[in-house]
C-alpha positions as CSV (number, residue, x, y, z in Angstrom):
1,X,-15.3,1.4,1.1
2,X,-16.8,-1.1,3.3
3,X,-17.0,-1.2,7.0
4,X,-15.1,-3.4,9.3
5,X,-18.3,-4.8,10.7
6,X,-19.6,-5.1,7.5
7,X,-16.6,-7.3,6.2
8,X,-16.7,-9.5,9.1
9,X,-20.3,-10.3,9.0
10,X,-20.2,-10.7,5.3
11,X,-17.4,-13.3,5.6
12,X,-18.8,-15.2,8.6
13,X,-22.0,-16.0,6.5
14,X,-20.6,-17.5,3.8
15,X,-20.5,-21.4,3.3
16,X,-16.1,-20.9,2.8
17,X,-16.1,-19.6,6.5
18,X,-18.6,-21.8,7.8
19,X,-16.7,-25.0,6.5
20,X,-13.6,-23.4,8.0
21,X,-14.8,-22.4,11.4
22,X,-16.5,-26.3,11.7
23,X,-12.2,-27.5,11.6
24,X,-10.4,-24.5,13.0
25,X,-13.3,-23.7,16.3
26,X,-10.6,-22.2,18.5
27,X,-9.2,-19.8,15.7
28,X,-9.3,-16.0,16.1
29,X,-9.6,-12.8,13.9
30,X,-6.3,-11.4,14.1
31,X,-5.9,-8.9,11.6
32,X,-7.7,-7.0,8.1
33,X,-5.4,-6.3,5.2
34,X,-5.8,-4.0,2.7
35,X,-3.4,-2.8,0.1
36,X,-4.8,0.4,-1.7
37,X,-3.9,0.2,-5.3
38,X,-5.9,-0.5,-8.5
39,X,-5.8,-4.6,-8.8
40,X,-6.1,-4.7,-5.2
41,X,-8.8,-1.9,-4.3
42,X,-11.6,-3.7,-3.7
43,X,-10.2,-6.6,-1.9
44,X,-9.7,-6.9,1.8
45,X,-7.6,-10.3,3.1
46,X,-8.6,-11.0,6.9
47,X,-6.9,-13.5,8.6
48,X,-7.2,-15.8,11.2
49,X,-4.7,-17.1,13.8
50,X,-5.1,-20.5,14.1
51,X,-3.8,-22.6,17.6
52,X,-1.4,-24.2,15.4
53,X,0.5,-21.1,14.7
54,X,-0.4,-20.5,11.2
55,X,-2.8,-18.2,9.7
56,X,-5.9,-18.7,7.3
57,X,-6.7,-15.4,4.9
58,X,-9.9,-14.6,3.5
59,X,-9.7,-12.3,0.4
60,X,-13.1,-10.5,0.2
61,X,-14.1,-8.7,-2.6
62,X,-17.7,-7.2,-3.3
63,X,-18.8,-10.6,-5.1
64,X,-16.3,-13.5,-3.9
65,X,-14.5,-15.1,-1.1
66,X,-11.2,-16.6,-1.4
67,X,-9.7,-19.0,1.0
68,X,-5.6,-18.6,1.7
69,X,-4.4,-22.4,3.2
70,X,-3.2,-22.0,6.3
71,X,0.6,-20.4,6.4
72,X,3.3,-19.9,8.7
73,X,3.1,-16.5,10.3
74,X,5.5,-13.4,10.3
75,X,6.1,-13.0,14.2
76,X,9.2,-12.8,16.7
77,X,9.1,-15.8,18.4
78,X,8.0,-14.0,21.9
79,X,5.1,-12.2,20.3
80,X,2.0,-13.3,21.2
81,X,-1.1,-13.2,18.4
82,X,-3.6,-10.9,19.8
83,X,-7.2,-11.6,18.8
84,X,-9.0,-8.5,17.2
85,X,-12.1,-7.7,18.4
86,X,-14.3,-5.4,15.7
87,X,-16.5,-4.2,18.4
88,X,-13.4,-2.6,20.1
89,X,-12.6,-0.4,16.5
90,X,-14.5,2.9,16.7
91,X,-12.3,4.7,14.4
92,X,-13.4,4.0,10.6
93,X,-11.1,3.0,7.9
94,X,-11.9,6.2,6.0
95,X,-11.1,8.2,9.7
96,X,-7.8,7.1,9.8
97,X,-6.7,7.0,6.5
98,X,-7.7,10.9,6.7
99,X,-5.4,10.9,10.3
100,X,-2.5,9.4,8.5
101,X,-2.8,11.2,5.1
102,X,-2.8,14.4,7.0
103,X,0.3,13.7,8.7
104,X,2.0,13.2,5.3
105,X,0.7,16.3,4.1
106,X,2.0,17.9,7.4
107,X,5.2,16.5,8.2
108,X,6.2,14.8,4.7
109,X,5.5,17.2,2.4
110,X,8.5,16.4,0.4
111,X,7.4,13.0,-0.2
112,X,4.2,11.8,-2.8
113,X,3.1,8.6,-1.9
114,X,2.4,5.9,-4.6
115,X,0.6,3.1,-2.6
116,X,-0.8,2.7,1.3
117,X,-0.7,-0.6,3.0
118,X,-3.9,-1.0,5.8
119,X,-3.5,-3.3,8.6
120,X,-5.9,-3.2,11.1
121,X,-4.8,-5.6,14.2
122,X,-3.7,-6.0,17.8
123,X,-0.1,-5.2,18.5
124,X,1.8,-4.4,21.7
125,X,0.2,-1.0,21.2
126,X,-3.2,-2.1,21.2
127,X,-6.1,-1.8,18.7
128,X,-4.0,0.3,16.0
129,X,-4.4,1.1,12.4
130,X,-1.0,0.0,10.9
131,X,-1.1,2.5,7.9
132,X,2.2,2.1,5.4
133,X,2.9,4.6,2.5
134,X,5.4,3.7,-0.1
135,X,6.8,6.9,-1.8
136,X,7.9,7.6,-4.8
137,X,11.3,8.7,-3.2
138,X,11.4,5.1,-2.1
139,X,10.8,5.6,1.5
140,X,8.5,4.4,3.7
141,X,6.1,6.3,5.8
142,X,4.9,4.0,8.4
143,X,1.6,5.5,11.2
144,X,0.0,3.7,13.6
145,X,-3.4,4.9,14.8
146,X,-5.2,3.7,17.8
147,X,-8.4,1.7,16.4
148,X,-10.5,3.3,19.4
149,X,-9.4,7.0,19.9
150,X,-8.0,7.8,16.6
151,X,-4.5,8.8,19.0
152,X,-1.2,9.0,16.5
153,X,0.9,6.0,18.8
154,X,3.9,5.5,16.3
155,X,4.9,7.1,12.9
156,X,8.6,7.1,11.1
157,X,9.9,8.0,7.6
158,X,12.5,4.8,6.8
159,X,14.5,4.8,3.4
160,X,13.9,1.6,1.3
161,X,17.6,1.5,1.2
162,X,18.0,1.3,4.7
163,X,16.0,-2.0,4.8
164,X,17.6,-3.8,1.6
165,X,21.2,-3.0,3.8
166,X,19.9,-5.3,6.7
């Protein structure tokens, strides 16, 4: 699996970024997305927060770059977009999807999880590792990881049901 680094210098030097960046100069990494499942494992979408209030996503994959059009974001209206800074992360991906899959083997043992969900972004909690795993109970398991200190900051079991009922 690649390296957050290594997915952010990749992207900046291609021609797709550099043709964005020359329109969009004040926009901002703001998060990396990764959903870990067959069709999707090798892709990565990183987005950038754009002064507008939309977002641009790059899907990375080992031999292509795919630009999203710019989209409304999925925020309260009080949050602010935090920029992510890559030098900040010192925890790896692979660190803290061994944190959070050790927390479901200690506290979920009940539950087998089908896919994880990777955000890696800037919240109210700081630098965290948004880590999601669907069950196959239909729950979701939901741990958030501080990107610096590998520290557990959030983590809740939530039935699918629970959510569809809001």
């Amino acid at each position: 699996m690649m390296k957050i680094k290594e997915i952010i210098e990749n992207l900046e030097k291609t021609k797709e970024f550099k043709d964005y960046k020359k329109q969009n100069e004040y926009s901002f990494l703001s998060h990396i997305f990764h959903i870990d499942d067959e069709p999707n494992k090798d892709d990565f979408q990183v987005g950038y927060y754009n002064k507008d209030d939309t977002i641009t996503t790059f899907i990375i994959n080992q031999d292509q770059v795919k630009i999203i059009p710019q989209a409304e974001i999925f925020k309260k209206p009080d949050m602010e977009v935090k920029k992510l800074n890559v030098d900040d992360v010192k925890i790896t991906i692979q660190q803290a999807d061994k944190i959070a899959r050790d927390i479901l083997k200690e506290k979920y043992k009940k539950e087998t999880a089908s896919k994880r969900i990777l955000i890696l972004q800037n919240i109210e909690l700081n630098l965290v590792y948004n880590i999601t795993f669907i069950t196959q109970k239909s729950s979701i398991i939901n741990i958030k990881i501080d990107a610096k200190t590998g520290e557990i900051k959030h983590e809740s079991l939530t039935p699918l049901s629970s959510l569809i009922s809001k």
